[in-house]
C-alpha positions, 0 to 999 in steps of 0.5 A: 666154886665157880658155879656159885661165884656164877650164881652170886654174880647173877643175883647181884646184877638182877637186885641192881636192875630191880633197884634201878628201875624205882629210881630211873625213868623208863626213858633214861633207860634207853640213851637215845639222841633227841633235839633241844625242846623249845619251851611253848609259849602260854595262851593268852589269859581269858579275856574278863567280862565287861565291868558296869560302870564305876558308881561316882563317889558321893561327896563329903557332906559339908561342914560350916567350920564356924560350928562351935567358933562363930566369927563375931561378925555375925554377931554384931546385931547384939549387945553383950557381955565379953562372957556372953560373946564366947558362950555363943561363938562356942555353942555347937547344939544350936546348929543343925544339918553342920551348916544352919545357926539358930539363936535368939535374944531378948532385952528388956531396957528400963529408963528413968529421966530427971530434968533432962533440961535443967530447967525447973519450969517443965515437967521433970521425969520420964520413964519408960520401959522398952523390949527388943526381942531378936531371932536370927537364923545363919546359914553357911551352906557351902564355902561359897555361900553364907546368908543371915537373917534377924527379925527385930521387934522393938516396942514401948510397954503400954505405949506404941511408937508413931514417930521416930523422926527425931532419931530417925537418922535418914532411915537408917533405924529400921523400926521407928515408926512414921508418919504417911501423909496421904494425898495430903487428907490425913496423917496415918500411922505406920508402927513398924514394930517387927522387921529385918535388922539383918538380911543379907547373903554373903557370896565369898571365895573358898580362902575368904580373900574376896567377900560380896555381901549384899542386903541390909546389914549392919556397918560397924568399924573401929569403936563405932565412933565414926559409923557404928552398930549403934546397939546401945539403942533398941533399934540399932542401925541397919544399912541397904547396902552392897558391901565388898571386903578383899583379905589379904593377910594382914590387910583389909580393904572394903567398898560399900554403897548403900541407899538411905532414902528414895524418892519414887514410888515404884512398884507402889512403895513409898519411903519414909524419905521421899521428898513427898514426906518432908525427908531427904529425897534421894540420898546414898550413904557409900565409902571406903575403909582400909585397915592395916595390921603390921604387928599385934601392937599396931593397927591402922585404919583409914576411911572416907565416908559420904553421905550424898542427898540429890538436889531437890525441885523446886515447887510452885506453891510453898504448901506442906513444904516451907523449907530451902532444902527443896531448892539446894543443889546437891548436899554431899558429906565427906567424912574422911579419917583415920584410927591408930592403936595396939587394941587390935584383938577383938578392940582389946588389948593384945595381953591381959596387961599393959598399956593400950592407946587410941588415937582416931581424927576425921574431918568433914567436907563437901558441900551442903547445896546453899548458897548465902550471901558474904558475912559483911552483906549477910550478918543478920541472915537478911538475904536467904533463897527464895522458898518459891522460885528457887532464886539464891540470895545477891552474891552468893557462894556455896556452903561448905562442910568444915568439920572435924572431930579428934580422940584420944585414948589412953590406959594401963592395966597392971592387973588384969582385974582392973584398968585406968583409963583416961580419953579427951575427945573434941567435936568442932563448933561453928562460930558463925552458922549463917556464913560461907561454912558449916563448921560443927561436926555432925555425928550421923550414924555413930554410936550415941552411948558407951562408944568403946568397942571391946571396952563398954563405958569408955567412949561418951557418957551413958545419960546420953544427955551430951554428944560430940557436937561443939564439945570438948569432953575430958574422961576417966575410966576406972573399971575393976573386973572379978570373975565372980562380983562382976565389972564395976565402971567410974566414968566421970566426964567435963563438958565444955564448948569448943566455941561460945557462939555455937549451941549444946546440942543436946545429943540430936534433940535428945534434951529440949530448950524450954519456950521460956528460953527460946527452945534453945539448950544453953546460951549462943550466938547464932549469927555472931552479933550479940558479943557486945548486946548488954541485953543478951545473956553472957556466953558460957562455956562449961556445959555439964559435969557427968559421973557415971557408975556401971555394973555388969554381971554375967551370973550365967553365960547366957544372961547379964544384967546391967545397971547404969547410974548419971548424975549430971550438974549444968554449968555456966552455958546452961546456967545463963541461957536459963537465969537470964534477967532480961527475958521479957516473961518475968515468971521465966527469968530464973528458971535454971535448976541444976542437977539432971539424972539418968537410971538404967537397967537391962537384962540381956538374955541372947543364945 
């Protein structure tokens, strides 16, 4: 028994040795003392190779964010409809390369005339038919830098233009033709039918508070009544001009200068206005306009104007000159002035309804280089300069310009469809012009029909027959607009004289007095000695009653057709200057016919 608990025992201890060595270490087999190891710090990771250079990134390309929302001021070269207007700010497909704008407009105009003179002794019609064609490139190449470019040609059909100095306006049109003399031979003419209406670059910073734009351009503010775009004729003013605006939220300020006419001739060029020409010399056009936006309600403008002509030289010999402007000092215009009204959304009332008010008044200053002789010594203008020494009359003082001019504008909206406006504008007259003053208001470059910025029709009247020179005008403006029939305007207007001793001027020669009637329009006083000559025709002073019927209709939104209609009846200052019994002539002493009329039509196709 023993000898098998013995063998028993030996079994179980070599099976325990057997199991053992699968599951200790050969090294824990043997206990043996050993030191604590000190883990080995890893080597270092391999050094990588040299990298090339990384390539820089290319820029974004840029984007004009005009791209389908034009600013309207880069618009202001065309007269179009409201409709036409948000078609082109928001057509994308005439863009190309996201910075380059590319559009074109063509205006076929047809004008017929009836008596513009309301004298039934001269021919009584004219009718034309005139065409602007424009095309016009914009290019916004970087948030810095943005150019435009319009190419204008405007001409008669069957006819050219060889002179456009009665509206030529300083040079300011960029297309009527003139006439060179040339070393005074021959009379050549120039007919500039194709030129640049618009040729400017803007340089601005990249939040738009600073812009310099310089080139021909077209200066616009307010309803253009003061200086304006003037689109309601073919031509339309155009400025040489270097202009800067500063934007701050709700403020503007800008800085302009422009030259309207030179008299050197260097580089051999020669201005339709040098001296030499029979034009206004050297002359600058500059001023400033601040506007002011506090509320959505209120806008507030203010502006000084001037218009600045050199002094002219004398000559020695009165040959092809002939007039006392070549011995004045120098002319200078100030045309200083303000505008209020809540019409501050694109010059449209803020809401489809409601009430929207203008009120704007400017007053003329300076001095325009004569000199005269007092009234009590000069009634009959006896004492004038002297055409060929220059030498001013016996105790003469200078000229001054004491002008000014007033509108106000007034209308209600109950339904967008339709407004009722009423509008009293009046343009100083001068009682006397052979004094110390000149006292008529001279428009210059303002917008000779449909003044009215975001409203057409409600400024002056569309026959252009009457403009605010010595008048008195009192309107209505009655407009039913459908999204489908189109606009529909009644614009009646009251003529009168603001004093009896000055003329009608007839909107810048625009209607001309007759031979029979001493080239006059209506009845005046030039020198203010004539109120008591019983041989003298009676001063009137209602000068004309005008009704006005528009339609516009814009059946695609790239096309519009206007249509205009004036019936016109002359009042007693017309009606006396032409019956006047006491002219010499007995075959024109009653020459007076009373009834005028105007008929437009225009397509206006522009992308």
């Amino acid at each position: 028994m023993y000898a098998g608990n013995h063998r028993m025992i030996i079994g179980l201890l070599w099976l325990g040795i057997f199991l053992t060595s699968f599951t200790i270490p050969l090294e824990a087999q043997f206990i043996t003392p050993t030191k604590k190891e000190v883990p080995e710090t890893p080597p270092p990771p391999p050094t990588p190779p040299p990298q090339p250079p990384a390539l820089p990134e290319e820029p974004v390309e840029y984007v004009s964010p005009m791209k389908g929302n034009l600013s309207g001021e880069y618009l202001k070269s065309l007269q179009v409809t409201a409709k036409q207007r948000k078609a082109m700010q928001e057509n994308t497909n005439l863009w190309f390369a996201d910075r380059f704008r590319v559009g074109f407009g063509i205006r076929p105009k047809a004008d017929s005339l009836y008596n513009t003179d309301f004298d039934r002794s001269t021919p009584d019609n004219r009718n034309t038919v005139s065409n602007q064609t424009q095309f016009y490139i914009i290019g916004d190449l970087t948030p810095n830098v943005l150019f435009k470019i319009t190419m204008q040609d405007v001409r008669l059909w069957g006819g050219e233009i060889t002179s456009g100095a009665a509206d030529q306006k300083f040079g300011v049109i960029p297309n009527g033709g003139t006439l060179v003399d040339t070393t005074k031979q021959r009379e050549v003419a120039l007919n500039n039918y194709t030129g640049f209406r618009e040729a400017f670059v803007d340089l601005k910073t990249t939040n738009q508070m600073f812009r310099v734009r310089t080139g021909r351009q077209i200066l616009d503010y307010g309803d253009g009544r003061i200086l304006g775009s003037r689109n309601d004729s073919l031509n339309g003013n155009s400025f040489d001009a270097v202009r800067t605006t500063i934007t701050i939220q709700k403020q503007s300020l800008d800085f302009f200068g422009a030259i309207i006419g030179s008299e050197n001739n260097a580089n051999s060029m020669v201005s339709n206005n040098s001296t030499r020409l029979g034009g206004t010399g050297n002359a600058s056009y500059y001023g400033a306009h601040y506007g002011y936006k506090p509320w959505e309600w209120l806008g507030i403008e203010v502006y000084n104007f001037t218009l600045y002509k050199q002094k002219q030289k004398a000559t020695n010999t009165t040959a092809n000159y002939g007039s006392e402007i070549y011995y004045r000092g120098p002319d200078q215009l100030n045309t200083s002035g303000f505008r209020l009204t809540n019409r501050t959304k694109n010059n449209t009332i803020a809401s489809e309804t409601g009430i929207d008010w203008m009120v704007e008044a400017a007053w003329q200053t300076g001095f325009n280089g004569e000199r005269v002789s007092p009234d009590w010594l000069n009634q009959t203008g006896t004492y004038t300069t002297d055409k060929k020494t220059g030498e001013p009359p016996p105790l003469s003082s200078r000229v001054q310009y004491k002008a000014n001019i007033v509108a106000v504008q007034l209308g209600y909206t109950p339904v967008k469809e339709f407004r009722i406006g009423v509008q009293y504008v009046q343009a100083s007259g001068d009682p006397n012009r052979n004094d110390g003053s000149v006292a008529t208001y001279n428009p210059l470059f303002a917008t000779r029909r449909m003044a009215g910025g975001g409203m057409p029709f409600s400024g002056n009247g569309n026959s252009g027959m009457v403009f605010w020179q010595n008048i008195k005008d009192y309107s209505v403006h009655i407009k039913y607009e459908s999204a489908k029939w189109g606009v529909f305007i009644i614009n009646p207007h009251w003529y009168y004289k603001v004093k009896l001793q000055d003329g009608y001027y007839d909107n810048n020669n625009y209607v001309a007095g007759s031979k029979a009637t001493g080239e006059t329009a209506s009845t005046e006083d030039y020198y203010n000695t004539e109120a008591y000559n019983q041989n003298r025709p009676k001063l009137g002073r209602h000068v004309a009653t005008e009704i006005n019927l528009i339609y516009i209709v814009t059946p695609f939104e790239n096309v519009s057709f206007w249509f205009g209609a004036s019936s016109l009846y002359a009042g007693d200052a017309i009606r006396n200057q032409k019956n006047n019994p006491y002219e010499t002539d007995p075959y024109h002493r009653y020459d007076f016919k009373p009834n005028s009329s105007y008929f437009t039509f225009q397509s206006v196709f522009a992308i």
